[in-house]
Every structure is written in C-alpha cells, then in structure tokens.
N, C-alpha and C positions, 0 to 999 in steps of 0.2 A: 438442450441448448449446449454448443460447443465453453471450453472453457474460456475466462472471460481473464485480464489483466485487471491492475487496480488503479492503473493509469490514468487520468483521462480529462475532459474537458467537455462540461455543455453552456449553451447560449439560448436566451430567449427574449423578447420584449414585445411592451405592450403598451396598450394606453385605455383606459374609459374615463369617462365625465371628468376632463381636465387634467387628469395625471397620465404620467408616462414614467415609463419604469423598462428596467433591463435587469437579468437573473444571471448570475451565473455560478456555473456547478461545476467544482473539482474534485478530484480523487487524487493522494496516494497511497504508499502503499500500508499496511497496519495488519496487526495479527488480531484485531476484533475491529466491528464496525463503531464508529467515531463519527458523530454527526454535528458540525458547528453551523451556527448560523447569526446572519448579521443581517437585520431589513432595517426599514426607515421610521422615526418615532412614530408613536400610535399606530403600530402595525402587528404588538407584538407578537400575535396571533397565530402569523404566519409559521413561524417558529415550529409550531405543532404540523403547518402541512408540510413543512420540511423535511423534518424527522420523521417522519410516517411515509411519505412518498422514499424517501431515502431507505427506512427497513422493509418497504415492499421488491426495492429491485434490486441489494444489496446485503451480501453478508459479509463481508471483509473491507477495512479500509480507512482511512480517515479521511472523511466529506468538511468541503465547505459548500455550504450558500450563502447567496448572497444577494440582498437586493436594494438597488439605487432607485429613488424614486424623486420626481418632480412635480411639482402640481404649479400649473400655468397662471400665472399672474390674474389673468382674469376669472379666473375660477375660486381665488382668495381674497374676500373683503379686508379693505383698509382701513383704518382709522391713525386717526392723529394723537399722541401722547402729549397730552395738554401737558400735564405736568412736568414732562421734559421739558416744551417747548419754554415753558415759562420757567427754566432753570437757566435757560441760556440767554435770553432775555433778559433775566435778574444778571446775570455776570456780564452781559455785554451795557446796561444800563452806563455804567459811572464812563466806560467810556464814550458814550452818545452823547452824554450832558459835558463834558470837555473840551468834546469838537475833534476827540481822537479818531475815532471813524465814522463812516458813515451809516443811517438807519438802515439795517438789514430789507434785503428785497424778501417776500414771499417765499418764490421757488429755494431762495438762499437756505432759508431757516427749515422748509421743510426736506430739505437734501440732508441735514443734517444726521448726524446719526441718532437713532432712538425714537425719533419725531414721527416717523412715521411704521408703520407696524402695519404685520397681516394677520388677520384673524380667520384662525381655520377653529377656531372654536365651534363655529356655525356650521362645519359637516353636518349634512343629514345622517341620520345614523342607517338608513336605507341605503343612500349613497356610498358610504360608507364598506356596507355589508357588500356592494356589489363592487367597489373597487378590490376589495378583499379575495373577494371568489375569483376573479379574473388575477388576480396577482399570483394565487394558490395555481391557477392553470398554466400561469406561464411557467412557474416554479417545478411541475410536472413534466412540461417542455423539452424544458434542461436537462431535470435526472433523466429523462428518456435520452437526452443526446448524449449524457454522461455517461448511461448505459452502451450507447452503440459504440462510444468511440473504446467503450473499457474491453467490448467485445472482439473490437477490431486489434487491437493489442493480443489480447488469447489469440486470435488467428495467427499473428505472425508469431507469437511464445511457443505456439503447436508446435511448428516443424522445428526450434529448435531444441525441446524437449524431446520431440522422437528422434534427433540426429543421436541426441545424447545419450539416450537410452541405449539404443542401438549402439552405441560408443560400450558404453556398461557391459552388455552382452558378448561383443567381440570381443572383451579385455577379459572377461571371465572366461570366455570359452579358450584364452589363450592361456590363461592361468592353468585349466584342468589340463591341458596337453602336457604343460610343462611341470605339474603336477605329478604326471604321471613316471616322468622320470626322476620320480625324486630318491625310488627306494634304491636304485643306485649310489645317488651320492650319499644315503644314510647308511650305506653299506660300508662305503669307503670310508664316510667318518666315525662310524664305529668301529672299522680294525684299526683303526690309527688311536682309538681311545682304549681299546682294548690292549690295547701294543702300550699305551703307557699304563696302564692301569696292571698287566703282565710286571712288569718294571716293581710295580708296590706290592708286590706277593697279592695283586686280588684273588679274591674268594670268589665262586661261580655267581653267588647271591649277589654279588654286589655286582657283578659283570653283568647277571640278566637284569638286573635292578638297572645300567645306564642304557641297555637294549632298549628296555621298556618305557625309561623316560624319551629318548630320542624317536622315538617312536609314535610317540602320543603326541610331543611338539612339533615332526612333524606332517599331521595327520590333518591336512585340508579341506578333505571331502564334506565336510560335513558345511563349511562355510560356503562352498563352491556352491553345493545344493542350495543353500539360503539364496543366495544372488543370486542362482536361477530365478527361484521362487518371486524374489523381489523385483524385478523384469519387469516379469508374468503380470504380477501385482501395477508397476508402474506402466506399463500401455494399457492394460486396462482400465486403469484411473484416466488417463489421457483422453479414450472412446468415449470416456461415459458425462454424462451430463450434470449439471448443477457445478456448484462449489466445492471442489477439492484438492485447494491449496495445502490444508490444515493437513490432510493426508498422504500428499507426498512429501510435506514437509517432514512428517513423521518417516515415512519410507525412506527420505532421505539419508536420515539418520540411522536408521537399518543397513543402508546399503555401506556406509562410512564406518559402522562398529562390524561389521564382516572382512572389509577391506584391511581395516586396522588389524585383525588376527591372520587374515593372509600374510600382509609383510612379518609380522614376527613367529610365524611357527615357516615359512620359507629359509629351506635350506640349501637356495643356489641363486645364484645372485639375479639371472634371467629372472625368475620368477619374483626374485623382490621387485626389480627393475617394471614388472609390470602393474604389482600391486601399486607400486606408487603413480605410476600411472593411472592406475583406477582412480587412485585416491583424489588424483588432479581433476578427471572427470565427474568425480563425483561431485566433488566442493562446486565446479562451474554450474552440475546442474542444480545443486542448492543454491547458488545464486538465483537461478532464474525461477527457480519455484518461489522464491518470496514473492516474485511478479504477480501468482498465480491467484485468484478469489478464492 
C-alpha cells in the first residue's frame, strides 16, 4: 500500500429499532497513534470498537470519533412526574383561591417542564445489543473512509516528496562538482597563511600543522557520500509500502546534520551558497514528512 497522510475525514450513518445515529472520523497529524472518542450515554461500549477499529487501520495520528445518536419519540415510553406536577400545583394553589389566575388547563401543566419524562429505562437489553453492533458498523464505515481519504492525501504528498528528493540530489551533486575545486582555493589560502605565518619566524611543524588542519576542514567527500547514501535511502522509503513517516523523519535529520558540515568545512562561497540551499530544501521536505503515516 502506497504511503498514506494523517489528514483526513470519514462519514457514516444509520438507524435500527428507532434510533438514528451519524459517525464521524477525523485525523491529524501526531507522532504516535491517539485515539479519542465521544458516543451517546449508555453506549459506552462503543468506545472499545473505536479504538480497535482505529489501531487496526492506523499507526500514526491523533483520531477522533464521534457519535450523535437519536432515539424517536415513539420508540421511548413516557410517564408523567406526579411529583413535580403536584409542586407546581401547590405554588400556583394560593393564587387560584384569590382569583389571581385562572385553573390551569391539562395540556398547560403537562407542557410544563419536568412533568413529563421519557423512559428508556425499558431498552430491551437484546435491542439494545443490536443497536450496539449496527453503531460498531457504521463506526467501521468511517475509519474506512478516514482511511481512504488519508490515502488520497499520501497520493498527492508522493510527488511532492520525489520533487524534493530529487531537489536533494541535484544540490548534492552540485556540491561534489564544486567540491571538487576546492583544493585550489586551499591552496591559495594556505600561501597567504603561510606568507603570514613566514612573517612569525614559523617553524615547518607548525606550517604542516596549519596544512593539515585546512585540510581536514576542508575535506567534504565523506558527507557528499552520506547524502548520496541518504537519497538512495529516501525514494526507497517512498516505493515501499506501510508506515514510514517515523523513518524519513529520522532521514531527515540525517540529511540536515550532513548539510550542516557541508556549509562549515566549505571553503568558497559558491559551494556555501548551495549548502544552504540544501538546507532550505531539506527543512521543506521535513515539513512535509510530518504529513507522512
């Protein structure tokens, strides 16, 4: 499976025996998987097919779900709260016997609030179990469509991560070119150090002693090769399948402590001129690898 973003957005909804309900599943982005979830009282259940359907298609991220749920007036018995009713009845009393208002109508008193109640006490616990299972599937629904849309994300992340890579490559291999002319200018800046270092009565020791520091600072090849290396390493990670955000994040970081030693052992200004350019590219494409699962 192509590599996937941590983006995304799914939708689902349903209804059995009187209830109707709607799911929905989001992603962004997290460096471990995060799974939150919000359903409707006496459902807490769900909770668990959340978080399991969520570590079945998912390894990076922070999820929510979410579920609204309604259960149809007719599908929940009512009763009257005597007890209220006859609270409001005792406080409207002293005005009836005054002649301040008039005796409450029926519908009046049971519009009231508290008067009247629904009792879902009375779920079958069968019914119950099967509202449950059909919720868990819509719930399934979703992360499937949270899946597809996180997919569709990696699809367009792809090509800008092989632009960049490719970017990476061209900038290295412009590094090694201009690498190459380097032992010239370490030439010229060594007789110019040698010329004042002549000036202090230096000793030969000390003279091959600034030869061999300059030298060794600046000595590239060996970070050039890494960056090759790490390429190699990053379009491979890009071909291949599953989760491997975690790994080019890491790579990333690779490519950015190579870069960092290119500009400071660079002894001509072209070649800092491109290190830092690398370094521009590189940071863009550690942005876009956080996208990555």
């Amino acid at each position: 499976m192509p590599i996937s973003g941590m983006t995304g957005f799914g939708r689902a909804e349903g209804a059995h025996a009187g209830w109707t309900w709607a799911v929905e599943a989001r992603s962004v982005n997290g460096r471990n998987l995060e799974v939150r979830f919000r359903g409707p009282p006496g459902f807490e259940t769900l909770d668990r097919a959340a978080r399991e359907g969520a570590q079945a298609r998912f390894q990076r991220g922070n999820l929510t779900v979410g579920v609204t749920a309604k259960r149809s007036e007719g599908a929940a018995s009512v009763r009257v709260n005597v007890e209220q009713l006859e609270r409001y009845l005792a406080l409207g009393a002293p005005f009836m016997q005054d002649g301040r208002i008039m005796p409450p109508s029926l519908d009046g008193l049971l519009s009231l609030r508290g008067v009247i109640e629904a009792d879902d006490a009375g779920l079958d616990p069968e019914v119950q179990a099967e509202v449950e299972a059909a919720m868990a599937a819509s719930i399934a629904v979703a992360l499937d469509g949270l899946a597809a849309a996180r997919r569709e994300e990696g699809t367009a992340l792809l090509g800008v991560l092989h632009a960049q890579v490719d970017r990476i490559g061209d900038l290295a291999g412009q590094a090694r070119d201009l690498a190459a002319g380097q032992p010239a200018a370490i030439k010229a800046r060594f007789e110019a150090r040698l010329k004042e270092l002549a000036g202090e009565a230096a000793t030969e020791e000390r003279i091959v002693q600034e030869a061999a520091a300059m030298a060794v600072k600046a000595d590239v090849q060996e970070e050039l090769d890494r960056l090759r290396t790490h390429v190699e390493a990053a379009r491979g990670l890009l071909a291949s399948d599953g989760a491997v955000g975690r790994r080019l994040d890491f790579l990333t970081q690779e490519f950015m402590r190579e870069a960092n030693t290119l500009c400071s052992k660079s002894q001509a200004g072209a070649l800092t001129a491109v290190g830092l350019d690398l370094k521009a590219t590189i940071e863009q494409f550690r942005e876009q690898v956080q996208n990555v699962e």
